[in-house]
DSSP file (Angstrom, degrees, kcal/mol; ACC not computed):
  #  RESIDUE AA STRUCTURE BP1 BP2  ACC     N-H-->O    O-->H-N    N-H-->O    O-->H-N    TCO  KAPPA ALPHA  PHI   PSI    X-CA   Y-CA   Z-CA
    1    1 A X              0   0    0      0, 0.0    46,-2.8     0, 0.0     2,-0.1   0.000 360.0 360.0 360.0 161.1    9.4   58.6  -63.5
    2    2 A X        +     0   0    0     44,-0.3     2,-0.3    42,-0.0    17,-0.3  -0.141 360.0 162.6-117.4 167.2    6.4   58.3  -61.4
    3    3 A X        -     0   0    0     42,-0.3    42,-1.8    15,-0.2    15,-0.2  -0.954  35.3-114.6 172.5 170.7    6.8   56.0  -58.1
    4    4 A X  E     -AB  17  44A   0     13,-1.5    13,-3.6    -2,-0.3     2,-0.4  -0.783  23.5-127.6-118.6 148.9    5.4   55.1  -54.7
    5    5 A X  E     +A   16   0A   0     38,-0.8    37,-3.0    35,-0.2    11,-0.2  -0.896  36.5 166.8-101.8 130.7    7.3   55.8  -51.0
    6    6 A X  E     +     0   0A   0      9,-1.2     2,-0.3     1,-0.4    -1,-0.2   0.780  66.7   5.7-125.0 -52.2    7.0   52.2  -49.6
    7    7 A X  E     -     0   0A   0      8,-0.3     8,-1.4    34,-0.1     2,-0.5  -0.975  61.7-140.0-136.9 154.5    9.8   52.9  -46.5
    8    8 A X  E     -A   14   0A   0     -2,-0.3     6,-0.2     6,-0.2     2,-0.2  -0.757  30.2-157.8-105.4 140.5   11.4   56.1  -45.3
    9    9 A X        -     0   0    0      4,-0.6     3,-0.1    -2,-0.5     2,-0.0  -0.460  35.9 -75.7 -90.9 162.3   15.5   54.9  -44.3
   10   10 A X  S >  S+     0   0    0     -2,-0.2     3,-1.9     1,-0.2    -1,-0.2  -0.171 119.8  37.3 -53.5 146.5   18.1   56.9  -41.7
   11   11 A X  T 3  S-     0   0    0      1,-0.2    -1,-0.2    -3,-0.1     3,-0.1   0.962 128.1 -76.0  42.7  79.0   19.3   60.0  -43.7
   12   12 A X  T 3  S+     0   0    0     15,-0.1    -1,-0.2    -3,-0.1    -2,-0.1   0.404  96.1 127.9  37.1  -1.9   16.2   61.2  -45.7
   13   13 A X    <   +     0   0    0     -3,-1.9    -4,-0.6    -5,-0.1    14,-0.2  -0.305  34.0 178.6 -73.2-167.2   16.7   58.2  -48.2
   14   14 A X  E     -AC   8  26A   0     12,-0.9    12,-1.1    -6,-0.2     2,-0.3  -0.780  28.9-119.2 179.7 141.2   13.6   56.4  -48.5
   15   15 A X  E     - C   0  25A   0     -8,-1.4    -9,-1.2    10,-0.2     2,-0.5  -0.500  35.3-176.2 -85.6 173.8   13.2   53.5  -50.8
   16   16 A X  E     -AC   5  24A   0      8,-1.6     8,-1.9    -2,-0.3     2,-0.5  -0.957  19.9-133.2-141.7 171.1   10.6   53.8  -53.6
   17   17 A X  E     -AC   4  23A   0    -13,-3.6   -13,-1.5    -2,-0.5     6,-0.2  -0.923  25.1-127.5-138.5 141.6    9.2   51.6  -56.3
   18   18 A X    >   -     0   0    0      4,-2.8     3,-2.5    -2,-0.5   -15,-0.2  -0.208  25.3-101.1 -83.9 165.9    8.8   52.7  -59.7
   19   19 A X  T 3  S+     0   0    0      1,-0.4    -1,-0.1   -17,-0.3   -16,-0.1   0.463 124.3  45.8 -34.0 -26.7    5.7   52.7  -62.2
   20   20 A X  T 3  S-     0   0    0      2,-0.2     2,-0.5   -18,-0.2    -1,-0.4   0.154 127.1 -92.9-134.2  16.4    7.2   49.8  -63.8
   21   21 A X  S <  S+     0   0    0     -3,-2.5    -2,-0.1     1,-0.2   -18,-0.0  -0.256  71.9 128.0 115.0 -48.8    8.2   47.7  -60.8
   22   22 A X        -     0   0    0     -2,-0.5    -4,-2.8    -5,-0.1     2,-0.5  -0.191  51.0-128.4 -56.5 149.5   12.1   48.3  -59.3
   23   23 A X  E     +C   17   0A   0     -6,-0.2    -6,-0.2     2,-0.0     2,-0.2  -0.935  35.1 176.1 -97.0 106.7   13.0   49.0  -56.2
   24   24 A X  E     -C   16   0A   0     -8,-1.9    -8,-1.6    -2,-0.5    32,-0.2  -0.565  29.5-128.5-109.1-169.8   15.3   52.1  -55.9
   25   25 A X  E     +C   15   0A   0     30,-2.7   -10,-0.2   -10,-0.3     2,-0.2  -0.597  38.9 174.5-126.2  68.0   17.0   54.1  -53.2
   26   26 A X  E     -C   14   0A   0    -12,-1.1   -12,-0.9    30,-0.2    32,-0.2  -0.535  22.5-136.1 -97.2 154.5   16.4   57.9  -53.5
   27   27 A X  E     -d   58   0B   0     30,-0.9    32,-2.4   -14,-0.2     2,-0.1  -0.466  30.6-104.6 -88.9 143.9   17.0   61.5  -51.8
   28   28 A X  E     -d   59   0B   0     30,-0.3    32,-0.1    -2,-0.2    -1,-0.1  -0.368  47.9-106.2 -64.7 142.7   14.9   64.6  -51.3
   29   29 A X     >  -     0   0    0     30,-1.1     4,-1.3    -2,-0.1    -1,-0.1  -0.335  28.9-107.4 -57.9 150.6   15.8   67.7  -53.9
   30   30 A X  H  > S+     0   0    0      2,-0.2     4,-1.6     3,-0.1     5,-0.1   0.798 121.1  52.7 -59.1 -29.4   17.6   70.5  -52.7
   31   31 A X  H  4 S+     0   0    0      1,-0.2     5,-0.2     2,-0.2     4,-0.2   1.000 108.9  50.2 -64.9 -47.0   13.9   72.5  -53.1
   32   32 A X  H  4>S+     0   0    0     27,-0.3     5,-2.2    28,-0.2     3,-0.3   0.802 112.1  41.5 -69.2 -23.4   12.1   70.0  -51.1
   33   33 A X  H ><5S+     0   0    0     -4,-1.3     3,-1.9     1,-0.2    -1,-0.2   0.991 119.1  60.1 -77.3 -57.6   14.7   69.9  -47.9
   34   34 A X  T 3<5S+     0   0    0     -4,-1.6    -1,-0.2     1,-0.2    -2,-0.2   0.451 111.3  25.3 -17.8 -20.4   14.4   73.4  -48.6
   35   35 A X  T 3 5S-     0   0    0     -3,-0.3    -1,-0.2    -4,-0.2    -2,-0.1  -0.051 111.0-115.3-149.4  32.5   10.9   74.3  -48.3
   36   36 A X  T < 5 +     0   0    0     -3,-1.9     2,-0.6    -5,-0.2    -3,-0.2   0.831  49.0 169.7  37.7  51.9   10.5   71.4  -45.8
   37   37 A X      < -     0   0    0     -5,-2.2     2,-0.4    -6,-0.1    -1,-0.2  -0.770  22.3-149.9-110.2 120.5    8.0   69.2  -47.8
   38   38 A X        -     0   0    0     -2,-0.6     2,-0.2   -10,-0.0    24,-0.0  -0.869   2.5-142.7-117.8 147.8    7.9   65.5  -45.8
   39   39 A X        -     0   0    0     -2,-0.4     2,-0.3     4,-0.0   -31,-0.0  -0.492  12.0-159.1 -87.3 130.6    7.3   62.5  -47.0
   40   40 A X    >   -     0   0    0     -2,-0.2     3,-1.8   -33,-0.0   -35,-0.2  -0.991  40.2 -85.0-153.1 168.1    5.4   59.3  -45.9
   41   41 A X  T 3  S+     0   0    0     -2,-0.3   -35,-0.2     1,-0.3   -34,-0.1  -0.103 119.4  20.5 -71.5 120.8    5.1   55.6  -46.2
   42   42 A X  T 3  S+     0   0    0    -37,-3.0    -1,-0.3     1,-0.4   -36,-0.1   0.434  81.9 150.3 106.4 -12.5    2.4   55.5  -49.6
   43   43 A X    <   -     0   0    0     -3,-1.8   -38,-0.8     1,-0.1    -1,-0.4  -0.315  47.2-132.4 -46.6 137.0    3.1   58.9  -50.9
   44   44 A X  B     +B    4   0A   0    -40,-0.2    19,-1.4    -2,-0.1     2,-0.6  -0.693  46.5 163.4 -84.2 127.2    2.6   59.2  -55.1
   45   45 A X  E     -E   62   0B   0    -42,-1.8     2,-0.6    -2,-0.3   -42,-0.3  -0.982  39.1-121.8-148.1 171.4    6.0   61.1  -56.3
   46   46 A X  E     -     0   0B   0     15,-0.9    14,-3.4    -2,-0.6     2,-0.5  -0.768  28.2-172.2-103.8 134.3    7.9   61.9  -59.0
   47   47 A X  E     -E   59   0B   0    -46,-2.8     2,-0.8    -2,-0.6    12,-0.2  -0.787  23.4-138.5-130.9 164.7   11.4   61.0  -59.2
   48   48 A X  E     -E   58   0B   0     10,-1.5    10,-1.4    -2,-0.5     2,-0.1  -0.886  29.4-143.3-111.3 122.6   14.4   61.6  -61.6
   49   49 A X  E     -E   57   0B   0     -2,-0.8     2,-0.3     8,-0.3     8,-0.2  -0.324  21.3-108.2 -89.2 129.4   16.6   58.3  -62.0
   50   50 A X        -     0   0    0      6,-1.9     6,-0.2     3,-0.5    -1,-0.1  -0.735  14.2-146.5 -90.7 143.9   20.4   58.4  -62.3
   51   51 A X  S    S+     0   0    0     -2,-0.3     3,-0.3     1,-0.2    -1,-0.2   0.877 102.1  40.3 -65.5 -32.9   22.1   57.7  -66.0
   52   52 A X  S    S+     0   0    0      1,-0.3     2,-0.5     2,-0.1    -1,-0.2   0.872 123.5  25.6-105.2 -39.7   24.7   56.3  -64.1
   53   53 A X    >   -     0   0    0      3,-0.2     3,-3.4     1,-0.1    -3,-0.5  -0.613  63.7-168.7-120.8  76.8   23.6   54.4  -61.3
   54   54 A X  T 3  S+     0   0    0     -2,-0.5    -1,-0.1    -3,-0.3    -3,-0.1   0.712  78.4  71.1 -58.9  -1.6   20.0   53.1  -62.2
   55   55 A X  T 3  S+     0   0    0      1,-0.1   -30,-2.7   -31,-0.1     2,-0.4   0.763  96.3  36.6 -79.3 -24.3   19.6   52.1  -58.8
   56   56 A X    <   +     0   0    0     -3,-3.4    -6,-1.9   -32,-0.2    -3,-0.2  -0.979  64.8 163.0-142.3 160.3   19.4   55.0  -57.0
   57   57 A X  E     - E   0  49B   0     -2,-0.4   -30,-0.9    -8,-0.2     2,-0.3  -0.534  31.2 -91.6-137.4-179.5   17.7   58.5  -57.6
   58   58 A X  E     -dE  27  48B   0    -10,-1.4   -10,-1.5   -32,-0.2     2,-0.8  -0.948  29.1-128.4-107.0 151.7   16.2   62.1  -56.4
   59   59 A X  E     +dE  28  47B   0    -32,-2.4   -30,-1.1    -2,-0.3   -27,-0.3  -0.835  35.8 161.6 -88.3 103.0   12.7   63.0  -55.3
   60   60 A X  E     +     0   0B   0    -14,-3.4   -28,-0.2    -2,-0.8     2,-0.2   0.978  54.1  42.7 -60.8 -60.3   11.6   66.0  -57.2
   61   61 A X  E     -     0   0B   0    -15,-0.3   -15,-0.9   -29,-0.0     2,-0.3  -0.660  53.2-157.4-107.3 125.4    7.9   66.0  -57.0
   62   62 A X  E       E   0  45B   0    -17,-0.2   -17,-0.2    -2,-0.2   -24,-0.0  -0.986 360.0 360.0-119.9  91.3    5.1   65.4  -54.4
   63   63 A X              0   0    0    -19,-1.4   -18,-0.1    -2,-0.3    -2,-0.0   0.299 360.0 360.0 -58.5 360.0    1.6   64.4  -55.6
């Protein structure tokens, strides 16, 4: 799913809000802490949505 970074939280979360409206609470990928790729307020990204807890997520992706 597609999303916006609307504020970055204490321990990499940041919330984001999706293509379709919700407000979640997602984490950086292991690649991106990995190859240091930062984040700020208004960044386009893609993110992958847990089956289990639709509320929270990962950040894959960086537009």
């Amino acid at each position: 799913m597609k999303g916006e970074v609307m504020e970055l939280l204490p321990g990499a979360n940041f919330l984001v809000t999706l293509e379709n409206g919700q407000k979640i609470l997602a984490h950086l990928s292991g690649r991106m802490r990995i190859n240091r790729i930062l984040l700020i307020v208004g960044d386009k990204i893609r993110v992958e949505v847990s089956p289990y807890d639709l509320s929270k997520g990962r950040i894959v992706y960086r537009y």
